[in-house]
C-alpha positions as CSV (number, residue, x, y, z in Angstrom):
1,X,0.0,0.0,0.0
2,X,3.1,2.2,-0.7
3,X,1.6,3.9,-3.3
4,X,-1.9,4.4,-1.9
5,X,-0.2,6.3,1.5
6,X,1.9,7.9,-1.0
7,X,-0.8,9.3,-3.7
8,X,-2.9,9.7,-0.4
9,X,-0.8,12.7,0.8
10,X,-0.4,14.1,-2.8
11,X,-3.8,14.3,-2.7
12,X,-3.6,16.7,0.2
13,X,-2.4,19.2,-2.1
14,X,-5.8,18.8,-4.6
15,X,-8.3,17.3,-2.5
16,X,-8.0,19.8,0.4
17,X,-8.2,22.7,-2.1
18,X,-12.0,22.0,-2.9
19,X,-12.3,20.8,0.5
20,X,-11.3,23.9,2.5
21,X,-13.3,25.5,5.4
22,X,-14.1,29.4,6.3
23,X,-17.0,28.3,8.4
24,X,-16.1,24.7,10.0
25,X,-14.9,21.6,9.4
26,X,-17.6,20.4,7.3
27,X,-18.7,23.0,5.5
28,X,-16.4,23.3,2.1
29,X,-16.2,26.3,-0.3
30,X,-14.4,25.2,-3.9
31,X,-11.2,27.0,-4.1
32,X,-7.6,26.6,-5.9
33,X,-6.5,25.6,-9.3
34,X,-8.5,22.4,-9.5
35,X,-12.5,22.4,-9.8
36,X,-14.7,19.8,-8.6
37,X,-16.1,19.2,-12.3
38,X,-12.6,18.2,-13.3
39,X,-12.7,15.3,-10.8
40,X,-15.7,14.0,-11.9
41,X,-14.7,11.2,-14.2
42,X,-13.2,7.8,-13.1
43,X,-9.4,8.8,-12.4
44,X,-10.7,11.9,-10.0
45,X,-13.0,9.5,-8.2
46,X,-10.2,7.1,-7.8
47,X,-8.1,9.6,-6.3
48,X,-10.6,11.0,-4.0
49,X,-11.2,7.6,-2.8
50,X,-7.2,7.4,-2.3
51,X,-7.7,10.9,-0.1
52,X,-10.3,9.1,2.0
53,X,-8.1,6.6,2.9
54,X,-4.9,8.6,3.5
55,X,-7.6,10.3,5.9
56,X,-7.4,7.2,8.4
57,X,-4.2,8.1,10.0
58,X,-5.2,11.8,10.8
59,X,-2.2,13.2,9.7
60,X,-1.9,16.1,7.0
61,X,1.9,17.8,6.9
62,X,3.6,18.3,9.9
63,X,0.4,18.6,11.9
64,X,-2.6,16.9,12.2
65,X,-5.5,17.4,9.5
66,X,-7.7,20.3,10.0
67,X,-4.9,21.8,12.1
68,X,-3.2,20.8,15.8
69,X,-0.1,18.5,16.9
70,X,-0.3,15.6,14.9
71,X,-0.4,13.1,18.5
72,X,-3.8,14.7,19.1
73,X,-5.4,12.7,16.0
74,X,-3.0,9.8,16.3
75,X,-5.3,6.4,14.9
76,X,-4.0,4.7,18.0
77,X,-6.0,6.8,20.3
78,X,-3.0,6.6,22.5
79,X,-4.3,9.5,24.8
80,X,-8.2,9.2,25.3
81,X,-8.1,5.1,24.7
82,X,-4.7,3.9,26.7
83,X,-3.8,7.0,28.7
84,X,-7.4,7.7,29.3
85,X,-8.2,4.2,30.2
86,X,-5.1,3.1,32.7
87,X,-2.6,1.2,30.2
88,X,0.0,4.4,31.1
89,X,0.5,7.8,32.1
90,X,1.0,10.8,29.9
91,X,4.7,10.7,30.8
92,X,7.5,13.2,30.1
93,X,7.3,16.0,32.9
94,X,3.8,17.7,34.5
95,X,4.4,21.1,32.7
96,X,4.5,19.0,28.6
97,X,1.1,19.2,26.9
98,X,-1.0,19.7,30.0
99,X,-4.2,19.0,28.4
100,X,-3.6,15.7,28.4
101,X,-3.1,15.5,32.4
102,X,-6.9,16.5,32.7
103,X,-7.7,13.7,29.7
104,X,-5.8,11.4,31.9
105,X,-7.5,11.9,35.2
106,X,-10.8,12.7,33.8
107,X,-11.4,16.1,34.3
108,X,-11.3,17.4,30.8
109,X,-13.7,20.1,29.9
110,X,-15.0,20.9,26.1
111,X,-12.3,23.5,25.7
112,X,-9.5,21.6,25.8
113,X,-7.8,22.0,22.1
114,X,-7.5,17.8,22.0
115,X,-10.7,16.6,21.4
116,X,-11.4,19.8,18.8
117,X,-8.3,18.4,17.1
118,X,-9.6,14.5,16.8
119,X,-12.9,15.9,16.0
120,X,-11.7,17.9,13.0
121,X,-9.1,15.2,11.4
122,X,-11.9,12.7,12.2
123,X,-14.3,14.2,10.3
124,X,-12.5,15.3,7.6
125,X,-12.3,11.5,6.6
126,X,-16.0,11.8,6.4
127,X,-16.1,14.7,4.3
128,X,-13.5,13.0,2.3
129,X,-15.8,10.0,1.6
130,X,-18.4,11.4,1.0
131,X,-16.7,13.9,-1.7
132,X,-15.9,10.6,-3.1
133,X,-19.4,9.1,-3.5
134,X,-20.7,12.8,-4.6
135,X,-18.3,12.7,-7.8
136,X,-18.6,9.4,-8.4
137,X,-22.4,9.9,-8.8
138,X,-21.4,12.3,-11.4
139,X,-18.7,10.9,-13.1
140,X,-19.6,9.2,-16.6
141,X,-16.8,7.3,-17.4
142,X,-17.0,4.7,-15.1
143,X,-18.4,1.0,-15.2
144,X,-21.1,-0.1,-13.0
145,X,-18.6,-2.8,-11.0
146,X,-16.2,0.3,-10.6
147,X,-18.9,2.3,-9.2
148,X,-19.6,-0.4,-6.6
149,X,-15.8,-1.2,-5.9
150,X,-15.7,2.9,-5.1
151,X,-18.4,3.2,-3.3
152,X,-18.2,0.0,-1.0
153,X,-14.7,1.4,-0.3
154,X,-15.7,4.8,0.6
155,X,-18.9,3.4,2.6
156,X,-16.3,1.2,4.8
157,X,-14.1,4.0,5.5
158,X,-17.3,6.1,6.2
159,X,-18.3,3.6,8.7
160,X,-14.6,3.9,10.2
161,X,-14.8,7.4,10.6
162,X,-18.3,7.0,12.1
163,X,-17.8,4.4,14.5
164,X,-14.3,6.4,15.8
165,X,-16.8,9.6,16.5
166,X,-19.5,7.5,18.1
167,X,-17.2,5.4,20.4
168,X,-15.6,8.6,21.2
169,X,-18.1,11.2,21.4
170,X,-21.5,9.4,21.8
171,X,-24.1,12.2,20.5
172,X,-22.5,13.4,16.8
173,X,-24.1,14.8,13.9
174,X,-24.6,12.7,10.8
175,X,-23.7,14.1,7.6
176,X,-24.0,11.9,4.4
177,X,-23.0,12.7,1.0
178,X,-26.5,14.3,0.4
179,X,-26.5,16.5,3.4
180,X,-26.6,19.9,2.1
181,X,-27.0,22.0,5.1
182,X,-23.8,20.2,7.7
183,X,-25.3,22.3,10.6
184,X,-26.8,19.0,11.4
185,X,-28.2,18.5,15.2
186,X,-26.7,15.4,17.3
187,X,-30.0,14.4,18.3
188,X,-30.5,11.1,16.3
189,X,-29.0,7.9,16.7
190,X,-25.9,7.2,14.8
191,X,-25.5,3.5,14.3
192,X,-28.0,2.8,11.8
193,X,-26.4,4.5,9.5
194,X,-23.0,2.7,10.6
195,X,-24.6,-0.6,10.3
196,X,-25.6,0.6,6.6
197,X,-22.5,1.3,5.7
198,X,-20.5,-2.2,6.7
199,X,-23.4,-3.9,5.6
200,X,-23.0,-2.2,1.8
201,X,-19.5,-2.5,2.3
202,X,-19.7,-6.5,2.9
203,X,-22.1,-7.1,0.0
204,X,-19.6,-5.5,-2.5
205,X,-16.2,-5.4,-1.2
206,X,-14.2,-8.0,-3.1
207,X,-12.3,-10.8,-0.8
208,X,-9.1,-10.3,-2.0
209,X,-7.1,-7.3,-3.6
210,X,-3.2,-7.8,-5.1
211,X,-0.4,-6.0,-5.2
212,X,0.0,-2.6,-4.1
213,X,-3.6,-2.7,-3.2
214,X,-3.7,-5.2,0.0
215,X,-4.0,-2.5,2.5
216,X,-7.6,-1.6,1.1
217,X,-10.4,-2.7,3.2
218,X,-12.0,-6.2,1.8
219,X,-15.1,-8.3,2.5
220,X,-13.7,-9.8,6.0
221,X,-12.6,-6.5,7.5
222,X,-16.4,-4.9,6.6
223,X,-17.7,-8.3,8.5
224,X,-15.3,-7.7,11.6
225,X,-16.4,-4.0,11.8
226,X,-20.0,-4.7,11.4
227,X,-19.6,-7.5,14.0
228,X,-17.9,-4.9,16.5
229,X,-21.2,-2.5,15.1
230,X,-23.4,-5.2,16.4
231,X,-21.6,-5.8,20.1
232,X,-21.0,-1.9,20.8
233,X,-24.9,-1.8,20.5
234,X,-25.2,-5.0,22.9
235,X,-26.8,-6.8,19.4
236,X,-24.9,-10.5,21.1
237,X,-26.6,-12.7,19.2
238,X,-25.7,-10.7,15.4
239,X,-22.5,-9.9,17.3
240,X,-22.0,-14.0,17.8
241,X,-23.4,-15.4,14.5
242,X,-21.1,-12.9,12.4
243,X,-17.5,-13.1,14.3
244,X,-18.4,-17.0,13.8
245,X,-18.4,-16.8,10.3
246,X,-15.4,-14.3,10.7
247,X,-13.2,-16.9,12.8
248,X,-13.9,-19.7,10.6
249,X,-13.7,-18.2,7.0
250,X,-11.9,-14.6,7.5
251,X,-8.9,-13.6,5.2
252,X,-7.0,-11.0,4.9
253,X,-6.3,-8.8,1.7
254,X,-3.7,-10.9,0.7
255,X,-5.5,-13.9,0.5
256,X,-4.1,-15.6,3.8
257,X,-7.2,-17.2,6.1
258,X,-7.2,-15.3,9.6
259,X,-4.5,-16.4,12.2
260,X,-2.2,-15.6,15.2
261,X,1.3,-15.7,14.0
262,X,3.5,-17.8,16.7
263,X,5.1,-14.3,16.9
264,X,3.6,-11.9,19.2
265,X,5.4,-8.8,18.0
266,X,5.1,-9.6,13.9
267,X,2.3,-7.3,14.8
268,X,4.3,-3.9,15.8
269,X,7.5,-5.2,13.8
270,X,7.7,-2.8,10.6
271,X,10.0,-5.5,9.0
272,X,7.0,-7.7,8.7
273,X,4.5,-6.0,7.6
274,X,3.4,-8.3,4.3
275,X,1.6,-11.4,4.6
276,X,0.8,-11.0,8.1
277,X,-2.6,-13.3,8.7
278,X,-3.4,-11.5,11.8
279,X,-4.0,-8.6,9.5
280,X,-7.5,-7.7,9.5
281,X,-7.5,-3.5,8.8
282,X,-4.4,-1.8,9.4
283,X,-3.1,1.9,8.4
284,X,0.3,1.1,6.1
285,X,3.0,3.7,7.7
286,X,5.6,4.3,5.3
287,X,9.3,5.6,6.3
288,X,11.6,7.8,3.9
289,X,9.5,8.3,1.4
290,X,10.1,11.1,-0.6
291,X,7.9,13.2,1.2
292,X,10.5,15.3,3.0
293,X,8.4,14.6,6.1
294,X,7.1,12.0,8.8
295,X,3.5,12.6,7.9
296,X,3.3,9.0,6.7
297,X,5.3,7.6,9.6
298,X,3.6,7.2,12.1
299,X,3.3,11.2,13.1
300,X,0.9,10.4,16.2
301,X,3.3,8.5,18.0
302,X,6.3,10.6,17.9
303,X,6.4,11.9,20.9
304,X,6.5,8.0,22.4
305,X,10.3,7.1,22.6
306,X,12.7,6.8,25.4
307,X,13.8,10.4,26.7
308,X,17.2,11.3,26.0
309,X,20.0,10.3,26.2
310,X,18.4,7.0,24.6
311,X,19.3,6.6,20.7
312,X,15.9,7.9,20.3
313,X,16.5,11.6,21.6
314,X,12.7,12.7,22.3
315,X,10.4,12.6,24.1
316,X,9.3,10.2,26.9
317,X,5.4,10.2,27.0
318,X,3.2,7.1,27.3
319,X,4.6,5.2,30.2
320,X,2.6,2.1,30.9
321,X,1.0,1.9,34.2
322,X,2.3,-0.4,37.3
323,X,-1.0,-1.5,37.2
324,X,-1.2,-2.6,33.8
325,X,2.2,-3.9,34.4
326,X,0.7,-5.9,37.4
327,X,-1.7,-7.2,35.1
328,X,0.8,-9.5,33.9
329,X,1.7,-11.6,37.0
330,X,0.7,-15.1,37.0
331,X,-0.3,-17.5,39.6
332,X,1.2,-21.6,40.0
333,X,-1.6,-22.8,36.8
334,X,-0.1,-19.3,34.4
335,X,-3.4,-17.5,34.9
336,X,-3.9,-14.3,36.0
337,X,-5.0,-12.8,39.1
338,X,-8.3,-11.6,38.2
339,X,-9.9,-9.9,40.9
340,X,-6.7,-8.8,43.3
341,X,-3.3,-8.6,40.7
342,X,-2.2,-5.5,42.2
343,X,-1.9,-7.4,45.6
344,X,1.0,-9.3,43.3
345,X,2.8,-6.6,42.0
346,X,6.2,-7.0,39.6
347,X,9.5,-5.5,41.2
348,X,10.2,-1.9,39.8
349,X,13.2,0.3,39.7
350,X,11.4,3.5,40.3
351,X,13.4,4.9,42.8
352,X,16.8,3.6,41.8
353,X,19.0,5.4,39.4
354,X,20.5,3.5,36.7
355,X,24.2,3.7,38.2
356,X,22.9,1.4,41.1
357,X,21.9,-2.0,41.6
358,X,18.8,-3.5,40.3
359,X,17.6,-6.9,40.0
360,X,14.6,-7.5,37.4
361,X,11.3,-9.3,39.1
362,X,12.0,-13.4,39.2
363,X,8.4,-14.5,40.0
364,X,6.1,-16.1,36.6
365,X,4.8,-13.4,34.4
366,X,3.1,-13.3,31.3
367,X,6.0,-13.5,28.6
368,X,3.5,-10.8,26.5
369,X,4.5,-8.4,29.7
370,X,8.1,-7.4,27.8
371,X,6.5,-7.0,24.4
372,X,4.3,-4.5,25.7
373,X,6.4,-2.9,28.0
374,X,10.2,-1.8,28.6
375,X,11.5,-2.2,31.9
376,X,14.8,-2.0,33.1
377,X,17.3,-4.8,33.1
378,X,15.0,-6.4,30.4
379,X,15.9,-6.3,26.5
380,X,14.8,-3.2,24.5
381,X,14.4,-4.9,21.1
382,X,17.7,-4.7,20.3
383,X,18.5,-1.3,21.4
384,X,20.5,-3.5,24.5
385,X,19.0,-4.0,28.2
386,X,17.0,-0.9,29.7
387,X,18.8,1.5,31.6
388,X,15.9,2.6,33.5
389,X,15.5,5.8,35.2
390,X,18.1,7.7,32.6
391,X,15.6,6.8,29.9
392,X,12.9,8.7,31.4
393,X,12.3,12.3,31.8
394,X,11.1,11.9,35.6
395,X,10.6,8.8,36.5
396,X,8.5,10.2,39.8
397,X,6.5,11.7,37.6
398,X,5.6,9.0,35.1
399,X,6.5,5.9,36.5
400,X,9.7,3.6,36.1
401,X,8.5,2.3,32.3
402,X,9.1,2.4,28.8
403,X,6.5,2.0,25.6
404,X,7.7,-0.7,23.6
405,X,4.9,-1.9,21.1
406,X,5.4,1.1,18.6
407,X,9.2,1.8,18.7
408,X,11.6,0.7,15.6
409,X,14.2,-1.9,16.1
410,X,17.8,-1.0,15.8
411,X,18.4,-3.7,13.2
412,X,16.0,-1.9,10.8
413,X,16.8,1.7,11.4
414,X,17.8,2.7,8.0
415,X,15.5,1.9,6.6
416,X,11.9,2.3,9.2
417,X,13.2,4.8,11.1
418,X,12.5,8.4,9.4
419,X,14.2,11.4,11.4
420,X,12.4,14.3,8.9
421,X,11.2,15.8,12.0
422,X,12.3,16.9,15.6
423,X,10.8,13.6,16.9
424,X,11.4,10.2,15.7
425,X,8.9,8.6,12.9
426,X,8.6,5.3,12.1
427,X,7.5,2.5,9.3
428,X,4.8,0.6,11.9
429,X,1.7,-0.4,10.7
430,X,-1.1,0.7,13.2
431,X,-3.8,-2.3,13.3
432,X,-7.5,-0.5,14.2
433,X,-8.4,-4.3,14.1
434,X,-6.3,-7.5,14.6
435,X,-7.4,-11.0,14.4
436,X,-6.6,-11.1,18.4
437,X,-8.9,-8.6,18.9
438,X,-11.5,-10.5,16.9
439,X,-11.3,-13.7,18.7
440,X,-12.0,-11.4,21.9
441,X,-14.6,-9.7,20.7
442,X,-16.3,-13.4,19.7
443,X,-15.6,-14.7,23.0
444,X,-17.1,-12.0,24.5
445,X,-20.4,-12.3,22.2
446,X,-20.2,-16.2,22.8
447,X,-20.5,-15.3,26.6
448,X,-23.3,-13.2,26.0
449,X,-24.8,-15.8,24.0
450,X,-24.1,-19.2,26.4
451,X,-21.8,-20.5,24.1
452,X,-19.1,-20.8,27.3
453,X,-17.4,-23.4,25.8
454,X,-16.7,-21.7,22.7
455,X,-15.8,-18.6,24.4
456,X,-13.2,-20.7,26.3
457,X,-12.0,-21.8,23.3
458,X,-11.5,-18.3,21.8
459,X,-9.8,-16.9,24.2
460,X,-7.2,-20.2,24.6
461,X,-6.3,-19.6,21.2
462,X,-5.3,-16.1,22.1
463,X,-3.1,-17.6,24.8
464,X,-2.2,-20.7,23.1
465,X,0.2,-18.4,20.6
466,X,2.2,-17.5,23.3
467,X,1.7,-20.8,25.4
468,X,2.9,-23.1,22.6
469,X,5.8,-21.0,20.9
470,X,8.1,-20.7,24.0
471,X,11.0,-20.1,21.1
472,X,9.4,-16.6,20.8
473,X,9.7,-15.6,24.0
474,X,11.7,-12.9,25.1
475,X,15.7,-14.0,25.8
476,X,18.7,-12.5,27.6
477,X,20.6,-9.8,25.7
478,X,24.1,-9.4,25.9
479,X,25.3,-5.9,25.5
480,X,28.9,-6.7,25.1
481,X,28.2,-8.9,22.4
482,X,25.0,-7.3,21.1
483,X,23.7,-10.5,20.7
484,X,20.4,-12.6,22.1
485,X,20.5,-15.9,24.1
486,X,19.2,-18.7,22.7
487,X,18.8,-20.3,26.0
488,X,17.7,-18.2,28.6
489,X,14.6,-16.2,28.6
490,X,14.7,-12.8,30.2
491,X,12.5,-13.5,32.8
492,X,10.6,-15.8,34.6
493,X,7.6,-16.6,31.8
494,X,4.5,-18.6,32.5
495,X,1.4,-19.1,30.6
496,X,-1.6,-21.3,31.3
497,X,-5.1,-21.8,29.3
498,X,-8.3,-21.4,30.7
499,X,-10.4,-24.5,31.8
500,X,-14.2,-24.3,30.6
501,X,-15.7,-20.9,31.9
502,X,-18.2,-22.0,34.6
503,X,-20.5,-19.3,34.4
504,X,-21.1,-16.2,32.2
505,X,-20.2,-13.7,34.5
506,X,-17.0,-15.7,35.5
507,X,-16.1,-15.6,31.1
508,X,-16.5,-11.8,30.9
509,X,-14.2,-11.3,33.7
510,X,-12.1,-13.3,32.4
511,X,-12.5,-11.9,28.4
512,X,-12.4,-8.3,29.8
513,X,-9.0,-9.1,31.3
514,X,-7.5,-10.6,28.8
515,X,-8.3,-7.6,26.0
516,X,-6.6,-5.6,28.9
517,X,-3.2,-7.7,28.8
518,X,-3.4,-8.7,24.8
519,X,-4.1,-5.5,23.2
520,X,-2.5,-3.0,25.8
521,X,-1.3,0.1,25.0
522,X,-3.2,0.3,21.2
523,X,-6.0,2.9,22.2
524,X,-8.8,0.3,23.4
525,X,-9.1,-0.1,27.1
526,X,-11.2,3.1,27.8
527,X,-13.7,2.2,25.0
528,X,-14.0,-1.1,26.9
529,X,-14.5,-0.4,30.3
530,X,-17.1,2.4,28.9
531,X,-19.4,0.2,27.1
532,X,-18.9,-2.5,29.5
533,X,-20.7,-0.2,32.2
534,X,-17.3,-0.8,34.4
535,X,-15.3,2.2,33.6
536,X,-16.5,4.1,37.1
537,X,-15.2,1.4,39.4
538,X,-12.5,-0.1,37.3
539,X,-11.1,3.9,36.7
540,X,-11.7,4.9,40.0
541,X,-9.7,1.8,41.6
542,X,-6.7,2.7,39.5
543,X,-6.3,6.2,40.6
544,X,-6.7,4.9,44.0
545,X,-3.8,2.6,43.2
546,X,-1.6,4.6,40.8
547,X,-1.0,7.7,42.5
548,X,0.4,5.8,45.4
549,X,3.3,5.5,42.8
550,X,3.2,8.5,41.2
551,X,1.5,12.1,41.7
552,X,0.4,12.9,38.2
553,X,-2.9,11.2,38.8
554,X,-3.8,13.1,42.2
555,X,-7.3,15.2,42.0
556,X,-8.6,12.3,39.0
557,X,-11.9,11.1,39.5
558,X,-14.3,9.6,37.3
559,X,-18.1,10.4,36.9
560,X,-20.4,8.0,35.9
561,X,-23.1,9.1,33.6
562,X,-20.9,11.7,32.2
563,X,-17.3,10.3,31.4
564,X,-17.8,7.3,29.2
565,X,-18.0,9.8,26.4
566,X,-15.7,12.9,25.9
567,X,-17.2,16.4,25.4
568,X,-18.8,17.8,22.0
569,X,-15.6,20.3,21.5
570,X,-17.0,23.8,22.5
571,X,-16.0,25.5,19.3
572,X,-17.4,23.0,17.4
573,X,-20.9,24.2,19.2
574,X,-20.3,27.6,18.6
575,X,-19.8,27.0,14.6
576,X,-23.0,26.1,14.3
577,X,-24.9,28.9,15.3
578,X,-28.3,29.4,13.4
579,X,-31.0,32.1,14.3
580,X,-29.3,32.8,17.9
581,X,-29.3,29.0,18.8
582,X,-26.5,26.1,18.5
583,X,-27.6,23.3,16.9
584,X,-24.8,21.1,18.7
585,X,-25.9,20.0,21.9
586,X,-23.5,19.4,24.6
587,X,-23.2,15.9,26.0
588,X,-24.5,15.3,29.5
589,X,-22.5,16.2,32.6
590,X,-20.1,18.8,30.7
């Protein structure tokens, strides 16, 4: 998908100069040297569609799209899905990019510049796809099947962008490609019109695509999104009967039946990005591209390296929580401790500068504990062991901990590393959905369903990949030799499977745990814990916990009935003012 991210940002240039606002995000006055009539034929189209896509990562150049720091749209939703949600702290020191300190202890108001900023780049990928289906309706060059192929595509991603608003901000305006008025009141029910799209999309979205096209959005990925559609709602039963169908007979783009790869960190590894068969829909980050820039790399995540002086210079943010790190400790069977893991919790260094002693944790762990997170005395990919505390900016501010999921190896530097900015960009795919996440997300709806046994089963086979592929584990590094054991693992690893789920309620404790500790750090545990109904206590627990390690979370609080959805961005109310009234309605609480 090289040249799809690549005609994607040329397309910022033309796209964006019929596509420009005086009035607000949505509301577009033609302007510059091209016209819209001169895109209305089938190459136009095509690359209006392209622009739609290149939407998905939020990033325009050098800053995100619609305006603001490009980690304010990041597709991971590393701030308001991971920060927001427990998997880490904001990191770096208290005085760098405060609004996120009131995101993190959930006190954000609807005038902090963050959520305007997501808002904007968000829907500017609707206004791109619906650009796309307006000119294709126009164009008369173009076949009926490459009608279809365009608009299934455009209908997917429109269903992306709408589902990213509605997890995020609950009560959102719909505007379609016939809307002609976008002051559009957030008074009706959005996921209807989600549902239509992935259903459209999954009638005529072909299984397969070739070449540099695999990173579109096929048949399987439309099913997997309107499954997640259907269990957002609390729809179990659709939710069950189409992640069934998505389990058994999913493929990717490339033609490769849906998997888990015996390696874990394939997924995050920007050297192994093709043929991938845990690939369901992923972003395609490209590094050194000709661009000049790191808008295609990864942009959202460059503030989350090592601080100096690690080889990555800048800047510190997003360490993972001891709590989440807790999360990972294992009892005699290699489960985890469900209900009381932070009464286990895994050795630290904070505390302990990196010219004195530490020894690491030796107790069993979860072996997917040191793909997610970098600790010190552990291996850093293949940067060597962590240093600990000289790595971090303050460590008694942010914890003793490293992100690790999203950060380059030092083995493929050249050529995924891209250091066209201040801050490092990288060549990382971003997966919005992984086959992990699917076989969650079935278990889940199997649990709602009575299906325990099959919900048992799914999430096994999550912890069968690491369970059965000890070889994958992470091993000793030797920093003399700059080499990796092939003997010794780096820490005391243990992982068990699950006997039969007894009850339902027993599975979902279970299933919601285990989303924590597969997918952490990649922007979902907030959206979780908010439609599970938990986030209140779960939230509220972890500050408890947390700021007895560190003070950044001190005054957090969460309010049920009011934080499971972020604020309607204030200026985004004020834009729409018609005959002395807003149509934008503020959600409830803020």
């Amino acid at each position: 998908m090289k040249t799809l991210r690549y005609s994607g940002i040329i397309l910022l240039l033309t796209a964006a100069s019929f596509t420009a606002c005086n009035k607000s995000f949505l509301d577009r006055d033609p302007k510059g040297i091209l016209t819209e009539e001169i895109v209305a034929n089938r190459d136009g189209v095509n690359y209006l569609l392209l622009g739609a896509y290149a939407a998905l990562d939020g990033q325009g150049n050098g800053a995100a799209l619609g305006g603001g720091n490009p980690w304010e749209a990041a597709p991971t939703n590393w701030v308001y899905g991971s920060v927001c949600g427990g998997d880490a702290h904001k990191g770096s020191n208290a005085g760098d990019q405060e609004p996120i300190n009131e995101i993190a202890k959930s006190i954000h108001t609807a005038a902090n510049g963050f959520f305007n900023t997501k808002w904007k780049a968000v829907y500017e990928g609707v206004s791109r796809c619906n650009l796309t289906l307006t000119k294709m309706k126009q164009a008369t060059d173009m076949t009926p099947d490459e009608r279809k192929s365009v608009e299934a595509q455009a209908r997917f991603l429109r269903g992306h962008y709408y589902f990213e608003l509605r997890k995020m901000f609950g009560n959102i305006p719909y505007v379609s490609d016939s809307t002609t008025d976008v002051r559009v009141a957030n008074d009706k029910e959005v996921w209807p019109f989600i549902e239509a799209d992935f259903k459209f999309a999954v009638d005529n979205l072909p299984v397969n695509w070739s070449g540099g096209d695999i990173a579109r959005a096929n048949k399987s990925a439309a099913q997997a999104y309107l499954a997640k559609t259907y269990l957002y709602q609390g729809k179990n039963q659709e939710a069950y009967d189409l992640f069934t169908t998505v389990i058994n007979t999913g493929q990717t783009s490339e033609g490769l039946k849906y998997d888990l790869p015996k390696r874990y960190e394939d997924n995050f590894d920007a050297a192994r990005k093709r043929g991938n068969p845990e690939s369901v829909f992923f972003i395609e980050m490209t590094a050194n591209d000709g661009t000049n820039t790191i808008a295609n790399a990864n942009a959202g995540e460059m503030l989350n390296f090592p601080y100096d002086p690690s080889p990555f210079g800048c800047c510190g943010f997003f360490q993972p929580s001891q709590d989440l790190v807790n999360s990972y400790r294992v009892d005699d069977n290699g489960l985890p401790y469900l209900d009381d893991y932070n009464d286990h919790p895994i050795k630290s260094d904070k505390g302990i500068s990196s010219d004195a002693p530490f020894t690491p944790d030796t107790d069993p762990i979860d072996p997917r504990l040191d793909w997610n997170v970098g600790r010190r005395g552990l291996p850093y990919h293949d940067w060597g062991n962590h240093p600990g505390a000289k790595w971090q900016r303050d460590q008694g501010y942010g914890g003793p901990y490293s992100p690790k999921k999203m950060v380059y190896w030092k083995k493929d530097q050249d050529k995924y590393h891209d250091a066209h900015s201040w801050a490092p960009g990288s060549a990382i795919n971003v997966n919005l959905i992984r086959f992990a996440d699917v076989l969650l997300m079935g278990a889940e709806a199997a649990a709602q369903t009575g299906h325990l046994d099959i919900a048992t089963e799914w999430v096994n086979r999550v912890r069968r990949r690491m369970k059965n592929n000890p070889s994958e584990w992470l091993h000793k590094f030797n920093d003399a030799t700059q080499t990796f054991s092939t003997t010794e693992f780096a820490a005391n690893y243990k992982i068990g499977e699950y006997p039969v789920f007894s009850s339902k309620d027993y599975a979902m404790k279970a299933i919601q745990f285990e989303r924590k500790i597969e997918l952490a750090t990649e922007g979902h545990r907030f959206f979780d814990l908010s439609r599970w109904g938990i986030a209140d206590k779960v939230l509220n627990a972890y500050y408890d916990y947390e700021r007895t390690i560190t003070p950044d979370l001190i005054g957090a609080v969460f309010t049920k009935g009011k934080n499971e959805y972020f604020p309607i961005p204030q200026r985004q109310i004020d834009l729409t003012l018609q005959n002395g009234q807003r149509v934008l309605k503020q959600n409830k609480g803020y």
